[in-house]
C-alpha positions as CSV (number, residue, x, y, z in Angstrom):
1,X,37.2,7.8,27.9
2,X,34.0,8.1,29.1
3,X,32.4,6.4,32.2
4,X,30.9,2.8,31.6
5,X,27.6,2.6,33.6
6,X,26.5,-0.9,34.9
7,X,30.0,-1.7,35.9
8,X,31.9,-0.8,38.8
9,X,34.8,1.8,38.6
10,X,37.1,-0.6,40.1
11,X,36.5,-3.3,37.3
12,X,36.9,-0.8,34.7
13,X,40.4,0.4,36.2
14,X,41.3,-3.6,36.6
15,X,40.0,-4.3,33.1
16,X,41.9,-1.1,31.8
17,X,45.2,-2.4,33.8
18,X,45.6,-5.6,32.8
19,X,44.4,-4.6,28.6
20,X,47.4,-2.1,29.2
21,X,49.6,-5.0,30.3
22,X,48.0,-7.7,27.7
23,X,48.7,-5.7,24.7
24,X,52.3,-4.6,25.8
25,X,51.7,-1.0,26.5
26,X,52.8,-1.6,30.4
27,X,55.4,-4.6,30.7
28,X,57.5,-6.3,34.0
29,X,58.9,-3.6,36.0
30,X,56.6,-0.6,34.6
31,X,55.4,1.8,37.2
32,X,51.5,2.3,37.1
33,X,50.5,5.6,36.6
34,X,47.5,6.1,38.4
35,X,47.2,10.1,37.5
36,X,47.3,9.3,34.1
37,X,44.8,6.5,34.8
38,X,42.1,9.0,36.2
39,X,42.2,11.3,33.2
40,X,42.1,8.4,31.1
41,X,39.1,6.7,32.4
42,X,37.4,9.9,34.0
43,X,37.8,8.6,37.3
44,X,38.9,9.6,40.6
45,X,42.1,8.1,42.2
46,X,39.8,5.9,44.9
47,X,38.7,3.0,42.3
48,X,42.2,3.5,41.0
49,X,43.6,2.7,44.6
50,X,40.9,-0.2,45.3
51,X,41.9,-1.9,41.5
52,X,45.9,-1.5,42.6
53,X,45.0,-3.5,45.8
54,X,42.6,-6.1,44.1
55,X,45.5,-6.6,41.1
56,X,48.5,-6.3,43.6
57,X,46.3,-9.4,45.9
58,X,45.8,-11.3,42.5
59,X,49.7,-11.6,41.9
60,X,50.0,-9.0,38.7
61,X,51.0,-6.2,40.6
62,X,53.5,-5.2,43.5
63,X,53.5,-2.1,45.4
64,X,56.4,-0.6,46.7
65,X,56.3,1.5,50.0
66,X,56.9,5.3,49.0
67,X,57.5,4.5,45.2
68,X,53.9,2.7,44.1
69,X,52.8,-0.5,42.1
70,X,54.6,-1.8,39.3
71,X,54.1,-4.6,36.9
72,X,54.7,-7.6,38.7
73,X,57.0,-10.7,36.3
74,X,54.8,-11.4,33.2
75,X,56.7,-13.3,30.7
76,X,56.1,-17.2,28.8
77,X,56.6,-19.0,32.6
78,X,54.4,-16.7,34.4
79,X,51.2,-17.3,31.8
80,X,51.7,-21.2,32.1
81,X,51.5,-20.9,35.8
82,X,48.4,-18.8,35.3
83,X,46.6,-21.8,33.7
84,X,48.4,-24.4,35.2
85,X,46.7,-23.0,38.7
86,X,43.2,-22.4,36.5
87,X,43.4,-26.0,35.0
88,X,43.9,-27.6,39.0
89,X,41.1,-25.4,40.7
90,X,39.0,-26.2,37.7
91,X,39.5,-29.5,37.6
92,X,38.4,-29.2,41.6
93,X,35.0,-28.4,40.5
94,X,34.8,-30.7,37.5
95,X,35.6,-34.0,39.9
96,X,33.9,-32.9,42.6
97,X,30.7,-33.0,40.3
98,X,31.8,-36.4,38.4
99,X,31.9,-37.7,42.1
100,X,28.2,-36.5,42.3
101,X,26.3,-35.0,39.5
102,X,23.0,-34.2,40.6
103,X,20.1,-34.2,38.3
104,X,20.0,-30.8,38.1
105,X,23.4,-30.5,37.2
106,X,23.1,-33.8,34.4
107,X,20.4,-31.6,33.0
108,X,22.8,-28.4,33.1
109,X,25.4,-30.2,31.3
110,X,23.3,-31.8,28.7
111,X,22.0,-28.3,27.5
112,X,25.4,-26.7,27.4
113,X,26.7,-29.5,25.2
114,X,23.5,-28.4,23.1
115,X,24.7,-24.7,23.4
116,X,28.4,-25.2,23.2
117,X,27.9,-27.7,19.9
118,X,25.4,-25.1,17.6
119,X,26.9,-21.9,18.7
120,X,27.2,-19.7,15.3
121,X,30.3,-17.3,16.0
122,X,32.8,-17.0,18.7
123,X,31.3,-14.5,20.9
124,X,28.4,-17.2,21.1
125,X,30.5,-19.9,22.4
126,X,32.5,-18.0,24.9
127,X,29.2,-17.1,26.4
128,X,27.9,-21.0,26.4
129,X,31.6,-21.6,27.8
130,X,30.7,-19.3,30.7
131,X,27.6,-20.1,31.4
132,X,28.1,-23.7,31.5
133,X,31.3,-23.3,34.4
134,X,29.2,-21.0,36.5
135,X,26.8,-23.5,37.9
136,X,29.4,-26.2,38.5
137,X,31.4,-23.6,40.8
138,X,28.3,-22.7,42.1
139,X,27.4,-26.1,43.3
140,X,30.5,-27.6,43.8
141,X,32.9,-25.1,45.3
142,X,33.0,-23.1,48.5
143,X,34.0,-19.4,48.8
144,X,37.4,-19.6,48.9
145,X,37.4,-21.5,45.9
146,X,35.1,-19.7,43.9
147,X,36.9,-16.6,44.9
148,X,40.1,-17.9,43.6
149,X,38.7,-18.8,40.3
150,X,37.3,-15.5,39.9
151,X,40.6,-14.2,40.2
152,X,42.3,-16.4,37.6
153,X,39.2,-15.4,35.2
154,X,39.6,-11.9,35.3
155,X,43.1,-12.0,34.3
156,X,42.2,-12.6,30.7
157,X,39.0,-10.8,29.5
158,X,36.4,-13.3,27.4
159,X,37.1,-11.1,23.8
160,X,41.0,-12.5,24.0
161,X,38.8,-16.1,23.0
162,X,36.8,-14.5,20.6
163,X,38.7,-15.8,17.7
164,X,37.4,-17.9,14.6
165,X,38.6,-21.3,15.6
166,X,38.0,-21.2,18.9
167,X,34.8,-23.2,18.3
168,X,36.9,-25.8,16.4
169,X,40.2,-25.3,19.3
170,X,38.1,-26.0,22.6
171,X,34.5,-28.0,21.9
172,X,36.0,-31.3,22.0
173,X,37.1,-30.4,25.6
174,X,34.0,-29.5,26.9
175,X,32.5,-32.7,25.7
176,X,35.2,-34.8,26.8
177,X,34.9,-33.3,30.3
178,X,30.9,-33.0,30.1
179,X,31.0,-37.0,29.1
180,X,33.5,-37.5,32.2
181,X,30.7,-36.2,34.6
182,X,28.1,-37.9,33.0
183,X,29.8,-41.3,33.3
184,X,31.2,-40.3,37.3
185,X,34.8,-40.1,36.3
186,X,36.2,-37.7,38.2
187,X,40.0,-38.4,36.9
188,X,38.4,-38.0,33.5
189,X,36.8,-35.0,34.7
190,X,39.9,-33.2,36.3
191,X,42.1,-34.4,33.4
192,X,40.1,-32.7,30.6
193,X,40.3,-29.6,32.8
194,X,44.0,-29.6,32.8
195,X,44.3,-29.9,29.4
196,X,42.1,-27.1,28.2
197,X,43.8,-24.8,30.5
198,X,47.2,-25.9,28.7
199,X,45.5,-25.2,25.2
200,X,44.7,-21.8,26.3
201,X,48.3,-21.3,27.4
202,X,49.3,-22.2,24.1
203,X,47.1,-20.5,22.2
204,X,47.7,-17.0,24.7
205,X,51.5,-17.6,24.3
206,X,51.5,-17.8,20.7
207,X,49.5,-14.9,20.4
208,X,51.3,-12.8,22.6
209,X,54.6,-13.6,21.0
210,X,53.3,-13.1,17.5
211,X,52.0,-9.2,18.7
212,X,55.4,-8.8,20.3
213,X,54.2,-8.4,24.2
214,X,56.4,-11.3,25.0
215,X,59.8,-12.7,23.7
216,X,59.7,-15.7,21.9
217,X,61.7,-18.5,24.1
């Protein structure tokens, strides 16, 4: 697999990783191969080593003194706690700016509604999706919170939403939490968070038990 320029060799081996574990070719317990990894990828073993430690930080990998990283517990319970976290920390962000939406950010959310509402295909509306959480955490989370976010992102890479109904499955979220900001509801706000991130659980569970990466139960 040849190099991809523009992104850093440690994303590509994180990205490559967690496709490997997302599409059932590396399950619990599996040992990471990181030679095989750098012949893969074309890559030497440093970004290998430096995605290890940013996966093994992020709670998806565990490394075992003299015998390396393995896949840490992925199964049904460990992908609801994945969103359950991602629906609070969101939710963080989302109150916090119901609490105080500034006129820059009332501006913000009335052109992603625009955005989110006429997008023509999946990959459009993942993007509006994107682009309309990354100035709330910019303006109402600190580093450490931001950071932590990040890390619940990259877990699941934007094409596993590029479905066709995802339009249909998640607008009515963003404009329910969009309308909770507007109107200073922070409750509102937080609660729409949490229940998007447990309509992505379902709709990641039911895909990954109908491709077989996960039993069903």
């Amino acid at each position: 697999m040849p190099k991809i320029y523009g992104v850093k060799e440690k994303d590509q081996v994180v990205d490559h990783i967690i496709d490997l574990i997302l599409s059932g070719r590396l399950r619990t317990g599996d040992r990471i191969d990181r030679t095989a990894i750098t012949k893969e990828l074309g890559l030497s073993r440093i970004p290998v080593q430096e995605a290890i430690s940013q996966l093994e930080h992020d709670g998806i990998l565990a490394t075992r003194y003299h015998r390396g990283a393995f896949v840490e517990r992925f199964d049904q319970s460990t992908v609801r706690e994945h969103h359950e976290l991602y629906g609070l920390l969101t939710g963080i962000v989302a109150a916090r700016a119901a609490a105080n939406p500034t006129p820059r950010i009332l501006a913000h959310l009335d052109s992603s509604l625009r955005i989110l509402r006429t997008a023509e295909d999946p990959v459009q509306f993942q993007e509006a999706s994107w682009a309309f959480r990354l100035p709330l955490n910019e303006e109402y989370a600190g580093p450490r919170l931001q950071a932590a976010i990040r890390a619940l992102q990259s877990f699941v890479p934007n094409s596993f939403w590029n479905y066709h109904d995802t339009h249909t499955d998640f607008f009515h979220v963003y404009e329910e939490e969009i309308s909770a900001i507007r109107r200073c509801d922070p409750d509102g706000a937080r609660a729409s968070c949490v229940k998007r991130a447990e309509l992505m659980a379902r709709i990641m569970l039911d895909k990954l038990t109908r491709t077989g990466v996960l039993d069903d139960g």
